[in-house]
BALUMLO-88661 format. One record per residue: residue in one letter; x, y, z of N, C-alpha, C in turn. Coordinates in steps of 0.05 Angstrom, whole numbers, plus 5000, padded with zeros to 4 digits. Example, Ala and Ser with C-alpha at 12.3 -4.5 7.8 and 13.67 -1.06 7.14 Angstrom:
2
A526448865156524649105156526449345156;S525749555142527349795143525850015157;
This chain:
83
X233923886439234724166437237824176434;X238024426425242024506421242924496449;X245924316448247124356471249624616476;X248724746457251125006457248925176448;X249825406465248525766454251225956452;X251126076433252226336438252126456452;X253526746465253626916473250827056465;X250127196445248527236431245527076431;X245526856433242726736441242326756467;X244626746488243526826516243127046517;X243527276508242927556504239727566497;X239327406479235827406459234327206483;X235126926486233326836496233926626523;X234926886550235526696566233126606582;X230426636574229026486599228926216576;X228426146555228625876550230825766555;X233325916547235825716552236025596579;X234025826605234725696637232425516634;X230725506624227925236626229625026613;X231525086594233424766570235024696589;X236124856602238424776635236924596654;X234824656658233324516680232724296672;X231524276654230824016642233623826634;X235723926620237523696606239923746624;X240123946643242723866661244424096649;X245624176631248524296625247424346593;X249624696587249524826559252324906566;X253024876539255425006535255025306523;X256325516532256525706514258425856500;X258325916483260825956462260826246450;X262826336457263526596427265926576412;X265526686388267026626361267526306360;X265826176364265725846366268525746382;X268125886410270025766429267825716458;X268125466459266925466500268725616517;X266825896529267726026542266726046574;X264225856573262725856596260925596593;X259325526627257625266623255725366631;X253425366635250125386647250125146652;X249525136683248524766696246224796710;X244624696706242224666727242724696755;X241224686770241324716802242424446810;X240824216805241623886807245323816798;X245723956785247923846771250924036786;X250424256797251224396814251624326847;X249224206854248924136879250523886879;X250423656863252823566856255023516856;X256423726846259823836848260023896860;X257824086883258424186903259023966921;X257823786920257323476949260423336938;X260523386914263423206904266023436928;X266323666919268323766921267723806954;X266123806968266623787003266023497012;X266823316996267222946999270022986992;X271623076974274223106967275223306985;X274323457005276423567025275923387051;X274723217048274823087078277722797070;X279622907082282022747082282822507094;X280522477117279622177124279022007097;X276522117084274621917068276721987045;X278322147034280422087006282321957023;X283621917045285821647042283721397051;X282321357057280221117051280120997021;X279621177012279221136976281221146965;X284321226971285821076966286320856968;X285320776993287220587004285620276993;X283320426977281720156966282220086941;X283420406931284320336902286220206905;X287520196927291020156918289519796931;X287719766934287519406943287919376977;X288319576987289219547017286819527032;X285319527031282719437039281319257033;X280319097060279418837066276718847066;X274118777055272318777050271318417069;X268718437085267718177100265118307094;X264517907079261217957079259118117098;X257018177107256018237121253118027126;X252917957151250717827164248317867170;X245917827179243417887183243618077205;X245617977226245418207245246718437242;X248918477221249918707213248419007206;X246618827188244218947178242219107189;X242218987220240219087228241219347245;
């Protein structure tokens, strides 16, 4: 299916466009052939949502710096670790 609707096709036909959301994740929509808006599924929402309240916990982003930047020491882990 099309990954862009108009303004105008969501006007005519939004219960298919929300069944094409569910199924493929994300539509772009456009007037005078500009993206002016997104339609995301519920999945793909819930998502960004889990991203952007992982990115306010300021513990776990200087962690993830501190792995990018190599400052973190990584040790195998053992049978009893595991358990």
């Amino acid at each position: 299916m099309k990954s862009t609707a108009t303004i105008t096709d969501l006007q005519g036909e939004a219960p298919a466009l929300v069944r094409q959301v569910e199924r493929e994740g994300v539509l772009n929509i456009t007037r005078h052939g500009r993206t002016v808006a997104f339609m995301v599924s519920r999945e793909i929402m819930e998502g960004i949502l889990e991203t952007v309240d992982l990115q306010q916990n300021k513990e776990l982003m200087r962690l993830v710096d501190q792995d990018k930047s190599g400052k973190v020491k990584y040790s195998p882990l053992t049978d009893e670790d595991e358990n």
